[in-house]
C-alpha positions as CSV (number, residue, x, y, z in Angstrom):
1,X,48.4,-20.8,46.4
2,X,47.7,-17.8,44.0
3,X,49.7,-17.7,41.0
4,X,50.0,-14.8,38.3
5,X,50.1,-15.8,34.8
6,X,51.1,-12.9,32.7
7,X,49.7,-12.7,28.7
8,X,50.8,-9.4,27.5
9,X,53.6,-7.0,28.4
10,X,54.1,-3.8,26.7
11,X,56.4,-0.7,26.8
12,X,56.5,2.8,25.3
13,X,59.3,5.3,25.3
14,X,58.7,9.2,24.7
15,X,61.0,12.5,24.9
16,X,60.0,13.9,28.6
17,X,60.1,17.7,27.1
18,X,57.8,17.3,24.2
19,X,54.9,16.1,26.9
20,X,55.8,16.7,30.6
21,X,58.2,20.1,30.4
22,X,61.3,17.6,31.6
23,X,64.3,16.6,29.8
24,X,64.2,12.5,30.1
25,X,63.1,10.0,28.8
26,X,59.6,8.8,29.8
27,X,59.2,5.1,30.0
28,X,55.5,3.7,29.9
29,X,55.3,-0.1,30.9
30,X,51.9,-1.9,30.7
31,X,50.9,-5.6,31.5
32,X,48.0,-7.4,31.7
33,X,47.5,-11.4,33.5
34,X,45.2,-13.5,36.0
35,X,45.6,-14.6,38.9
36,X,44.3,-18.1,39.9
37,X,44.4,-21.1,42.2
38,X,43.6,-23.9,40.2
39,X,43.9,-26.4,43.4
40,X,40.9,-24.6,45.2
41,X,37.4,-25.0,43.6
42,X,36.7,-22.3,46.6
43,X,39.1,-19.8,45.6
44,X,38.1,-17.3,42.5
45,X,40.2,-16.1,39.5
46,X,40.9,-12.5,39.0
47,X,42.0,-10.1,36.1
48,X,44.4,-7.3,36.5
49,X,46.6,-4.8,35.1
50,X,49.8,-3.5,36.1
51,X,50.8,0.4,35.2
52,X,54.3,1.6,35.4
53,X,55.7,4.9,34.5
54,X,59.2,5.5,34.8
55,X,61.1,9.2,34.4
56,X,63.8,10.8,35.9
57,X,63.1,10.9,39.5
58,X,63.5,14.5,39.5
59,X,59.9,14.2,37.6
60,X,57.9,12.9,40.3
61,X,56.6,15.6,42.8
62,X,55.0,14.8,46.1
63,X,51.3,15.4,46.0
64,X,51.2,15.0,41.8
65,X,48.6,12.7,40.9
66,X,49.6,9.9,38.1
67,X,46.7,8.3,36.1
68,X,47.5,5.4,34.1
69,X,44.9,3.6,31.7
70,X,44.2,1.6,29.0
71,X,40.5,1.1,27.2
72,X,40.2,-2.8,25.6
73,X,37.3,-3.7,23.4
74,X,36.9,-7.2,21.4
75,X,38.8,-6.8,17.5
76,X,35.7,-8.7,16.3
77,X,33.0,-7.2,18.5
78,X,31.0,-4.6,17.5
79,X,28.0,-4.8,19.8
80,X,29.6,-4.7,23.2
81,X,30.9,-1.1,24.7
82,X,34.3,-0.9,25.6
83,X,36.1,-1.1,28.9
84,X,38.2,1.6,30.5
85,X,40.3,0.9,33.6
86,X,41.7,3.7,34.8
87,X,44.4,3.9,37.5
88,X,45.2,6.5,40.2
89,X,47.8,7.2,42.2
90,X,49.2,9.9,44.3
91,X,53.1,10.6,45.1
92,X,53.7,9.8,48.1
93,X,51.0,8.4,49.6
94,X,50.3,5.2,48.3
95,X,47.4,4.1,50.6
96,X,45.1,7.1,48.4
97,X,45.2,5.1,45.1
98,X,42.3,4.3,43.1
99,X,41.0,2.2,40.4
100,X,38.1,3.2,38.3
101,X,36.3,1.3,35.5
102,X,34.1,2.8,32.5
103,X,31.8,1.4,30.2
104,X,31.0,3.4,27.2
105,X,32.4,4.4,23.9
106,X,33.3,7.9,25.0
107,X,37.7,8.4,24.4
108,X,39.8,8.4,27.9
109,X,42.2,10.9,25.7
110,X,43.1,14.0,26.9
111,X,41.1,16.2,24.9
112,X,38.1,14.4,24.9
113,X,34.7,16.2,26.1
114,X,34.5,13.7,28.9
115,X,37.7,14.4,30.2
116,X,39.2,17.8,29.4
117,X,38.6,21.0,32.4
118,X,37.1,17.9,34.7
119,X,39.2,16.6,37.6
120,X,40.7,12.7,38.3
121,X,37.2,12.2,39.9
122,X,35.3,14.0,37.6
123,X,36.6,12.2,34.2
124,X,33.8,10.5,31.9
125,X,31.5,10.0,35.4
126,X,28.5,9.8,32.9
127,X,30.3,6.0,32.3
128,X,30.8,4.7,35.1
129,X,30.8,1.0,35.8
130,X,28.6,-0.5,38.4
131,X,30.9,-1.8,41.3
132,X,30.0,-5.4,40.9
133,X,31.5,-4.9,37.3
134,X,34.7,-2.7,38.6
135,X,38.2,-3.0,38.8
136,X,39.6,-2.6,42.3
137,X,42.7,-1.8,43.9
138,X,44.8,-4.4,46.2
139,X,45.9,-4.3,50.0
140,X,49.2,-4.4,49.2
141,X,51.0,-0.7,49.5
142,X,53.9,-2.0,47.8
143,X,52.0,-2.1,44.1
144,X,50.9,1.8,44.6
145,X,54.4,3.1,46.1
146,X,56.4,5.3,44.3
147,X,60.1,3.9,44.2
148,X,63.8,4.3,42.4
149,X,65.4,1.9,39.8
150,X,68.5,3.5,40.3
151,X,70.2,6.7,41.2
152,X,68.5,8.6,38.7
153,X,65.3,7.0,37.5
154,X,62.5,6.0,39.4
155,X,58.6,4.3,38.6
156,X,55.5,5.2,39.8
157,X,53.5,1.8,39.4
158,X,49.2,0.7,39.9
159,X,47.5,-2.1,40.0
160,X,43.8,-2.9,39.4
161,X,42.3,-6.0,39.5
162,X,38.7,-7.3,38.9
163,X,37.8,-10.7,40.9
164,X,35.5,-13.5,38.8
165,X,32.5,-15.1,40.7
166,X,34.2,-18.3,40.8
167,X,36.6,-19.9,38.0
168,X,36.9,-18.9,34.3
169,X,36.5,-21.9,31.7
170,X,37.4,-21.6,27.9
171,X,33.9,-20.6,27.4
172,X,34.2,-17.7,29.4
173,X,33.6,-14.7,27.0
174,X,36.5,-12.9,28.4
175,X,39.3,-14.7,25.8
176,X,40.0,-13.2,22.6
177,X,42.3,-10.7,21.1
178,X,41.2,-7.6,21.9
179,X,42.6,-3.6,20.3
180,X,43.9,-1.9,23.7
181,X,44.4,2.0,23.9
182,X,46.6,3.0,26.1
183,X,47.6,6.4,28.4
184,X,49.1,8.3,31.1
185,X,47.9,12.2,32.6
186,X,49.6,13.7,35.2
187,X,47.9,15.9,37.4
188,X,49.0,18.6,39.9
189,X,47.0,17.4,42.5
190,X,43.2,16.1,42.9
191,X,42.0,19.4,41.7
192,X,43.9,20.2,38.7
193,X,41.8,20.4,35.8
194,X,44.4,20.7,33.0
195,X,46.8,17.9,33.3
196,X,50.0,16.9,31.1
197,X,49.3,14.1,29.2
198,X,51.9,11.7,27.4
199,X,50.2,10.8,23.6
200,X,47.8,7.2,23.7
201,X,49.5,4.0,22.1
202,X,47.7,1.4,20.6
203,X,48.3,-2.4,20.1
204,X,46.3,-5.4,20.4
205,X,46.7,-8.3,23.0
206,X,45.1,-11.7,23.2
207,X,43.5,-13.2,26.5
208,X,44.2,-17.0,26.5
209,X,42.6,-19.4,29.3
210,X,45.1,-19.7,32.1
211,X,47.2,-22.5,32.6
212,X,45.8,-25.0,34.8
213,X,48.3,-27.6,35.7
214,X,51.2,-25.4,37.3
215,X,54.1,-27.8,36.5
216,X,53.1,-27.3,32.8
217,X,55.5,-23.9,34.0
218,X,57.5,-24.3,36.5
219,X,58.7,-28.1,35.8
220,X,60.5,-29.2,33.0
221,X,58.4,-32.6,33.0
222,X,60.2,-34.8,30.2
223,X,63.2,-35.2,31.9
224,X,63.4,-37.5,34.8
225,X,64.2,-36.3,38.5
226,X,67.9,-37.9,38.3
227,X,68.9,-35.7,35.7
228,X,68.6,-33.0,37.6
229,X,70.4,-31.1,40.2
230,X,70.2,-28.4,42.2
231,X,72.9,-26.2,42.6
232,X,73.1,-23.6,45.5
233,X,74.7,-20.2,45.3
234,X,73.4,-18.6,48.5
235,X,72.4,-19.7,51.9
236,X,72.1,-17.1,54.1
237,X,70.5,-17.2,58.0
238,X,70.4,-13.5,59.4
239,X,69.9,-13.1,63.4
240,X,67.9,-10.3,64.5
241,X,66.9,-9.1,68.4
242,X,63.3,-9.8,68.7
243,X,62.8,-6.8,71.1
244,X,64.1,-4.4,68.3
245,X,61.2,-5.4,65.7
246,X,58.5,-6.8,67.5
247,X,57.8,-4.4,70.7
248,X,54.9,-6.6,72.1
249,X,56.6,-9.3,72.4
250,X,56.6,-11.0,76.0
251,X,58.3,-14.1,76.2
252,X,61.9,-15.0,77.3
253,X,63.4,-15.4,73.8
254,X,66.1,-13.3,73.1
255,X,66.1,-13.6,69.1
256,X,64.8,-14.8,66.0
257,X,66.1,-15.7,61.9
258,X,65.7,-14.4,58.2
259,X,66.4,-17.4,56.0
260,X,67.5,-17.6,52.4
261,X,68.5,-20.1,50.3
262,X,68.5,-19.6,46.6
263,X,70.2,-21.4,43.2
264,X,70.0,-23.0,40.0
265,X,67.7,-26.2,39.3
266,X,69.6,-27.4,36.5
267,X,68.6,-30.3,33.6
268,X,71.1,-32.7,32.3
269,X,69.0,-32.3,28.4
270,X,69.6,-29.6,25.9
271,X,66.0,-28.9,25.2
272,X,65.5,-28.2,29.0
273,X,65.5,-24.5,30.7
274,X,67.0,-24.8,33.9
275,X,65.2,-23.0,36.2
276,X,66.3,-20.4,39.0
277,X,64.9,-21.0,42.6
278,X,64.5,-19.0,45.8
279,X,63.7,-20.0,49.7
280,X,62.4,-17.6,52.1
281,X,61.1,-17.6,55.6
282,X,61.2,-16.5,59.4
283,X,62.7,-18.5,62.2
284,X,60.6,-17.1,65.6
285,X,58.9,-18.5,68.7
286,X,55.9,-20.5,67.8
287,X,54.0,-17.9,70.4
288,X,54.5,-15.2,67.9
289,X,52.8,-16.8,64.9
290,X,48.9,-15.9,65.0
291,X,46.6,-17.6,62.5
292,X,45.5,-15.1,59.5
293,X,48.9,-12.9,59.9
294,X,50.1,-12.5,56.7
295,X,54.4,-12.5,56.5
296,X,55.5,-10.8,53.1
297,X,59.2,-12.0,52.1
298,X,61.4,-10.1,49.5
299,X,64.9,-10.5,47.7
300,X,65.9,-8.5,45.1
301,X,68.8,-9.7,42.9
302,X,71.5,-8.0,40.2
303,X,74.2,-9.5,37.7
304,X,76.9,-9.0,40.4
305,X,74.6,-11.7,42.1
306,X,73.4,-14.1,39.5
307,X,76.6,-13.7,37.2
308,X,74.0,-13.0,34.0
309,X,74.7,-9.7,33.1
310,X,72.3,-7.3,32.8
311,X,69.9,-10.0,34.7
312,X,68.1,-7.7,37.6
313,X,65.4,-8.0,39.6
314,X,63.1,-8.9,43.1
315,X,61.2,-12.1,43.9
316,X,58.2,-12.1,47.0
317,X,56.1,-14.0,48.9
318,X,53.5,-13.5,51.0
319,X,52.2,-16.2,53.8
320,X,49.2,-16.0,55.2
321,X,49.6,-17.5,58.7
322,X,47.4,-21.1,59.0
323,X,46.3,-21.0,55.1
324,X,49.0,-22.3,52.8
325,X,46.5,-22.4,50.3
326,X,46.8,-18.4,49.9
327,X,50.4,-18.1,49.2
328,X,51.1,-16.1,46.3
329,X,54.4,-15.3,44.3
330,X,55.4,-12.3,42.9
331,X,58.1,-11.0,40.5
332,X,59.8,-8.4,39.0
């Protein structure tokens, strides 16, 4: 079981005309976590960041590359080069993202000599990490798809992630506090060479050793079992026709269920946070489960739904047929 621990969240907001030739507001969102299993010794940690930008959806044109990044270097280091992930992705076809890493001193702005008349390919290639030491991208579309927030608005989001050779400990040099700079181009296509560029942001964020007992997070542990319930607001089990979804499907069974169940876990102590939960799964013929198939669940949720107003947003998970021990969580 993979589970996302999240240490810094940031967000920018600029006037779309002064920078992109639109009139909207630009929304830059930026967050930085690991990833870990700390039940599997076999199972490695991982790094990642998470790019959003958000704009009128009248902003985003089909074939327009986005380019998301943020350089990071130690506040007390002054040895060590800095690190520059840089994330690429193209709207409308999520499967031709890209994450690039750079090691070097040499700015990721706009109008620096390494980037400036050079393509999304081209950019500061005289830095470029080895790929042992590089930041990839995931097998999940989802994280590289551009999508709406609402009628008006919509996000074009990346992900890049860089996997540890085993686990990290509190030695591992990685924690500190580190001065991030971070920015956004947006190119016509692969071979523009002049891009529009929304202005860097700075700010400093601080990379604490994950969190290695789970229900340190997810339990409230000073209060006993007994004075808690669980309270359920939804319960839903959806039939579908088997031969409308799954094509290759030979037996005699005529259909199969989408389950969810989902509520409040809630703590009779006023220092305790209850706790929202969600259940998910697939009701099929055991004939159509095939070890290593990986089942991705999703539920997204508003205020008309929880009652908590102004309280939106989506939950996944994603099974991996035969190996619990790969399930991972997701939210938004």
């Amino acid at each position: 079981m993979m589970d996302t621990q999240i240490v810094a969240e940031e967000e920018f907001g600029v006037d779309g005309i002064d920078y992109l030739n639109v009139d909207t507001e630009i929304n830059q969102y930026f967050k930085a976590g690991f990833e870990t299993n700390p039940y599997d010794d076999t199972v490695n940690d991982f790094l990642g960041f998470q790019f959003e930008l958000e704009a009128d959806y009248t902003t985003f044109k089909g074939g327009e590359v986005v380019y998301q990044w943020a350089n990071y270097v130690k506040s007390d280091d002054y040895n060590s080069d800095p690190i520059t992930v840089g994330c690429a992705t193209t709207i409308g076809d999520p499967f031709s993202s890209e994450a690039q890493t750079f090691k070097g001193t040499s700015s990721m702005s706009n109008d620096s000599t390494k980037v400036a008349n050079r393509t999304v390919s081209q950019q500061n290639s005289e830095e470029r990490a080895p790929i042992k030491e590089s930041f990839q991208t995931i097998q999940e579309p989802a994280w590289y798809a551009h999508y709406n927030v609402s009628d008006t608005r919509a996000r074009q989001p990346c992900m890049a992630v860089i996997e540890y050779d085993g686990k990290l400990n509190d030695t591992n040099p990685i924690f500190g506090t580190y001065n991030v700079t971070f920015g956004t181009r947006v190119y016509q296509n692969q071979s523009d060479t002049a891009p529009a560029a929304l202005p860097d942001q700075s700010f400093q964020i601080e990379f604490t050793m994950p969190e290695t007992d789970l229900s340190n997070i997810y339990e409230v542990k000073d209060v006993p079992e007994d004075k808690a319930a669980y309270v359920e607001y939804i319960s839903k089990k959806f039939r579908r026709k088997i031969e409308n979804h799954f094509s290759d499907f030979s037996g005699s069974e005529t259909f199969y269920w989408l389950l969810v169940e989902g509520g409040y876990k809630l703590y009779d102590d006023s220092d305790a946070e209850n706790r929202w939960y969600f259940k998910l799964g697939i009701e099929r013929p055991t004939s159509m489960f095939t070890d290593g198939e990986i089942q991705y669940f999703w539920l997204t949720f508003d205020e008309l739904t929880t009652g908590v107003e102004d309280y939106t947003g989506a939950v996944g998970c994603k099974i991996t047929t035969g190996e619990p021990m790969e399930t991972q969580v997701h939210q938004w």
